[in-house]
C-alpha atoms as a printed R data frame, in Angstrom:
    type eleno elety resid chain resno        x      y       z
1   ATOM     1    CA   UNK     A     1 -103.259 31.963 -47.215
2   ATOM     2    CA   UNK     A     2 -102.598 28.241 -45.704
3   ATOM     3    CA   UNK     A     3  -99.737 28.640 -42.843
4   ATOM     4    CA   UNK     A     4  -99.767 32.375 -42.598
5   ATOM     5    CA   UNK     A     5  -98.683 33.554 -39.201
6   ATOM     6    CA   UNK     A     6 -101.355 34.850 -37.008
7   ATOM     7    CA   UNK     A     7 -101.148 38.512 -35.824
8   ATOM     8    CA   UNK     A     8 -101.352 37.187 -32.258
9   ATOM     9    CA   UNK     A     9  -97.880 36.787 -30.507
10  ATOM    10    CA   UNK     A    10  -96.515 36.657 -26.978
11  ATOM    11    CA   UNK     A    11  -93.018 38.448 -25.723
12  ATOM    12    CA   UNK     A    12  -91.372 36.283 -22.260
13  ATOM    13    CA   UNK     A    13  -89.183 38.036 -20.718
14  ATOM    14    CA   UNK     A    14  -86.743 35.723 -18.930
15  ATOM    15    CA   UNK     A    15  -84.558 37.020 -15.382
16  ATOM    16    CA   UNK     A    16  -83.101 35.948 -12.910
17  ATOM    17    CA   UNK     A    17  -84.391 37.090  -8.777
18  ATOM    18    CA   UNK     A    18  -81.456 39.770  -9.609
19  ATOM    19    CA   UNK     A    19  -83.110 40.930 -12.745
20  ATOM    20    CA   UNK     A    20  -80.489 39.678 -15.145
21  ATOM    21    CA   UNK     A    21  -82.169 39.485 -18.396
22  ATOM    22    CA   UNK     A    22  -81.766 36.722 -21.111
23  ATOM    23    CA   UNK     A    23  -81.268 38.515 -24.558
24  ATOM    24    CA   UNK     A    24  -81.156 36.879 -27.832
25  ATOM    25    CA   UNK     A    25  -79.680 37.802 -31.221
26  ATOM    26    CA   UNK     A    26  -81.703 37.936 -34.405
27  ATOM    27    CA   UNK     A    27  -80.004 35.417 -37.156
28  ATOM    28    CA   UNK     A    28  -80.772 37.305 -39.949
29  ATOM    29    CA   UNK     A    29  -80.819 40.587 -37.983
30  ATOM    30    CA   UNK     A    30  -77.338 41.207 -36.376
31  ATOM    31    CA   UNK     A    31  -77.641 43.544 -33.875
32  ATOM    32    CA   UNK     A    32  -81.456 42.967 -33.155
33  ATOM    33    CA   UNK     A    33  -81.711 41.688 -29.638
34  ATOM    34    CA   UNK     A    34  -84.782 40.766 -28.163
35  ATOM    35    CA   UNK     A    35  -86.745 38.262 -25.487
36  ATOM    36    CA   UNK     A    36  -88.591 35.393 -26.590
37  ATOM    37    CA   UNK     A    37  -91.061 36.231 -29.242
38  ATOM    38    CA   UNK     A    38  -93.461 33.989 -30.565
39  ATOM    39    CA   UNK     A    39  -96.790 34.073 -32.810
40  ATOM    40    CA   UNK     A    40 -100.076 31.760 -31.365
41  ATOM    41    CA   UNK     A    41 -100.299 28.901 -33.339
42  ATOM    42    CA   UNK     A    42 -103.583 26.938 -33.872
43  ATOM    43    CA   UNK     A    43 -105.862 27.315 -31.502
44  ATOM    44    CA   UNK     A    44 -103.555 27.075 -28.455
45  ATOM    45    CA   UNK     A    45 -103.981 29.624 -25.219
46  ATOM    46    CA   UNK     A    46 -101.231 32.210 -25.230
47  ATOM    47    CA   UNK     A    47  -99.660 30.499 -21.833
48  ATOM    48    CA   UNK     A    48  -98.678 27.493 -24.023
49  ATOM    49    CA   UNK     A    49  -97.582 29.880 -26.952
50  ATOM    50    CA   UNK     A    50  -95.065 31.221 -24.466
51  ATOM    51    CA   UNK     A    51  -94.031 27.795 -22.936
52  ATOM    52    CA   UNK     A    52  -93.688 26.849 -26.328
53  ATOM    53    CA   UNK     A    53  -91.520 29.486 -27.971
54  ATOM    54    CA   UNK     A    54  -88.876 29.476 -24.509
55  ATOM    55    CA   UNK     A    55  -88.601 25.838 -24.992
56  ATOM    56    CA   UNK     A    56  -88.322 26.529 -28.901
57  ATOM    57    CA   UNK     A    57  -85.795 29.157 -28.601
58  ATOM    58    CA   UNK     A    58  -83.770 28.573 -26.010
59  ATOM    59    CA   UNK     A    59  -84.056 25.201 -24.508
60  ATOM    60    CA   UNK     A    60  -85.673 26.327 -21.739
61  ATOM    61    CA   UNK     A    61  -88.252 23.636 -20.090
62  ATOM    62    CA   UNK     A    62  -90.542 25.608 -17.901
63  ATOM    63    CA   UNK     A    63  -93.936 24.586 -16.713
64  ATOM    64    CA   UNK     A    64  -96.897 26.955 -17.465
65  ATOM    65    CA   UNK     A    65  -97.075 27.596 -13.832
66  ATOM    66    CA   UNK     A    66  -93.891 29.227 -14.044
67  ATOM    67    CA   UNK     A    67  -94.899 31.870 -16.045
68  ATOM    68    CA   UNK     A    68  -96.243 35.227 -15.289
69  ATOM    69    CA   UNK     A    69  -99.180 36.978 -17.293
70  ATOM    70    CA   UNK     A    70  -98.607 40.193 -17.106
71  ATOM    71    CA   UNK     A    71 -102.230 41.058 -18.811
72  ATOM    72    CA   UNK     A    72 -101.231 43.498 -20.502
73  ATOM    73    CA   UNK     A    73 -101.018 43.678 -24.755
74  ATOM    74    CA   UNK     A    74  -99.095 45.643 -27.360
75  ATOM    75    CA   UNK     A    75 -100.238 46.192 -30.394
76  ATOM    76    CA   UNK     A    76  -97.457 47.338 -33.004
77  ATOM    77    CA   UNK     A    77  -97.129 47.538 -37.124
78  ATOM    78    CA   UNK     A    78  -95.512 44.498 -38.646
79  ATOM    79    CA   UNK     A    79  -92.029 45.745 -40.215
80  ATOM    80    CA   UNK     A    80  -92.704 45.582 -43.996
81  ATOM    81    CA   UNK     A    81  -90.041 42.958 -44.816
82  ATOM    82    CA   UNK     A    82  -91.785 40.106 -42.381
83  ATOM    83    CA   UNK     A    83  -95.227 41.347 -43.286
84  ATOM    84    CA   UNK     A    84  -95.420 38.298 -46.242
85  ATOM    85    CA   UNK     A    85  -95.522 36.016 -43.503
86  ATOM    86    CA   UNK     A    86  -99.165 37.099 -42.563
87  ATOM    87    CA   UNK     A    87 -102.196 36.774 -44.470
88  ATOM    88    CA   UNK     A    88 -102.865 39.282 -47.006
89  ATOM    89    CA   UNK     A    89 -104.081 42.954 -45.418
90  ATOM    90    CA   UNK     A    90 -102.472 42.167 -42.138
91  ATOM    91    CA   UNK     A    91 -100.165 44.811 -40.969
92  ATOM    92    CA   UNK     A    92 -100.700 45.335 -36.825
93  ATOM    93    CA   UNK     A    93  -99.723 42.613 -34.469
94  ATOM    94    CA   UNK     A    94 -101.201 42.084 -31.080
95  ATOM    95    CA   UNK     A    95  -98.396 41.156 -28.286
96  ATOM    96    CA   UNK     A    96  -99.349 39.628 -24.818
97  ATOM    97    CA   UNK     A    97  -96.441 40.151 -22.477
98  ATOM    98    CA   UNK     A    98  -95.127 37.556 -20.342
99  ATOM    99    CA   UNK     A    99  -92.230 36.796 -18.332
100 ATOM   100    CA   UNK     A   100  -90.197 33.708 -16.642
101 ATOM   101    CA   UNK     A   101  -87.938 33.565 -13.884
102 ATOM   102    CA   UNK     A   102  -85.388 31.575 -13.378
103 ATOM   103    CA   UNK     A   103  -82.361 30.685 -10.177
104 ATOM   104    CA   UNK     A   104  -79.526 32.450 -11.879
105 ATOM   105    CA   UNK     A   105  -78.029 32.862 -15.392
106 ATOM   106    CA   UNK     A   106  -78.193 29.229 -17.355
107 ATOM   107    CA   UNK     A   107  -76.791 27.636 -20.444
108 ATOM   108    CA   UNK     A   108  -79.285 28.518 -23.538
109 ATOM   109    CA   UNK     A   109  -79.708 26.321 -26.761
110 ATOM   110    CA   UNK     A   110  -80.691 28.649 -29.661
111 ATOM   111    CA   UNK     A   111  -82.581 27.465 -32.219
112 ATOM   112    CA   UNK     A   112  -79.627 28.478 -34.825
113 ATOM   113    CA   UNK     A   113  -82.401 29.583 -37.784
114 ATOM   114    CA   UNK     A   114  -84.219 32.252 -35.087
115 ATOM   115    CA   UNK     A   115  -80.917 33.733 -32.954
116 ATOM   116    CA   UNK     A   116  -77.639 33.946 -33.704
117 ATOM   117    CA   UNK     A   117  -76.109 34.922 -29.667
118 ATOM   118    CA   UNK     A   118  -77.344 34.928 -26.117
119 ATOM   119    CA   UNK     A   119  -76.429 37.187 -23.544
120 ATOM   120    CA   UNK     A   120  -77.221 37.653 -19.574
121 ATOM   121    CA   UNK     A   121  -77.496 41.798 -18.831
122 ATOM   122    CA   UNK     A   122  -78.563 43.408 -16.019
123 ATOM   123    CA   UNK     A   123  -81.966 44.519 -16.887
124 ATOM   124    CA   UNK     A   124  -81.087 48.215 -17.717
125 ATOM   125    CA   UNK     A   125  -78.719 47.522 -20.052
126 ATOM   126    CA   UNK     A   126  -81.040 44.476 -21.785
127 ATOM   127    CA   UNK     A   127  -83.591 47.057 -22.011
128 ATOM   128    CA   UNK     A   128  -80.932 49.379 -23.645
129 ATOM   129    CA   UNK     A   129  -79.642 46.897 -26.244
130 ATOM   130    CA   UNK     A   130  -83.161 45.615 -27.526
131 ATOM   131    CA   UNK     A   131  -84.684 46.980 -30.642
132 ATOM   132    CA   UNK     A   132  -88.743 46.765 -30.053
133 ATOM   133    CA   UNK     A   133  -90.184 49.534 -27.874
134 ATOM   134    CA   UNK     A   134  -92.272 46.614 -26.355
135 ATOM   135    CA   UNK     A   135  -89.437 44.649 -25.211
136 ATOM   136    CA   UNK     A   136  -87.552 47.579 -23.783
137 ATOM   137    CA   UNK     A   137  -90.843 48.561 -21.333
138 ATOM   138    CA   UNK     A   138  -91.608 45.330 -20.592
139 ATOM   139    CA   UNK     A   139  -87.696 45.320 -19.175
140 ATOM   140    CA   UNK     A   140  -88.217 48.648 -17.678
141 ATOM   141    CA   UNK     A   141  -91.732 47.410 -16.054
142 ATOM   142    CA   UNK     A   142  -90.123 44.283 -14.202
143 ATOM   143    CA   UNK     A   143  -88.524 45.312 -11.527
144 ATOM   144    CA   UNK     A   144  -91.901 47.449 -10.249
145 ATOM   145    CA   UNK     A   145  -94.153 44.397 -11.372
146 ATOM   146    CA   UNK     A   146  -91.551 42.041  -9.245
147 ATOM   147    CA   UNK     A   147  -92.151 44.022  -5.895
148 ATOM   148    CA   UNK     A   148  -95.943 44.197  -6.158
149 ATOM   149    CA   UNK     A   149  -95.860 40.575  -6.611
150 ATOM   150    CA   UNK     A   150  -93.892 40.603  -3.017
């Protein structure tokens, strides 16, 4: 299947130092929020996947060095209704979790055909409003992962 999605995809979690939490809307999913999501394309390492989808999805123009791998993966079953979007057979994706500060809260510029709304929440209730389990420990995680990193 020519330009089938790989089952290889990276979740950023943006926040500010005071753990406000960038949120986006699904388009054609009201009342799906969620990070920045993103599927590998091509050959390219998963750091530029994720510098690729913030700048893709919200405007965002970080440099790879900005980013934090968090090494650790997900690996989840693709909902049904997206699963023609992946080569026949393919049903689990792999997710490597990533995440992006930045100073304080900032203007974001959707990419209208992905999200729908943005939001800034303090990270409990981001992690409240999101729909993927992934997403919502990843949220939960940060605030431990940000004061072993100090």
């Amino acid at each position: 299947m020519t330009g089938a999605k790989q089952p290889l995809s990276v979740l950023v979690v943006i926040h500010t130092p005071a753990l406000d939490i960038l949120v986006l809307e699904r388009a054609a999913h009201p009342g799906f929020w969620q990070s920045v999501t993103g599927s590998r394309e091509g050959n390219e390492a998963l750091i530029d996947t994720a510098q690729r989808e913030v700048s893709e999805e919200t405007g965002i123009k970080a440099e790879t060095a900005h980013f934090v791998d968090w090494s650790m993966t997900n690996t989840y079953e693709i909902f049904s209704e997206w699963r023609h979007r992946y080569a026949p057979g393919i049903t689990h994706n792999t997710e490597h979790v990533f995440s992006l500060q930045v100073p304080q809260p900032i203007e974001i510029t959707t990419a209208p055909d992905e999200h729908s709304h943005w939001q800034w929440l303090p990270w409990q209730q981001a992690a409240e409003l999101c729909f993927s389990w992934s997403n919502r420990d990843a949220i939960l995680m940060l605030p431990q992962r940000l004061r072993a990193r100090t």
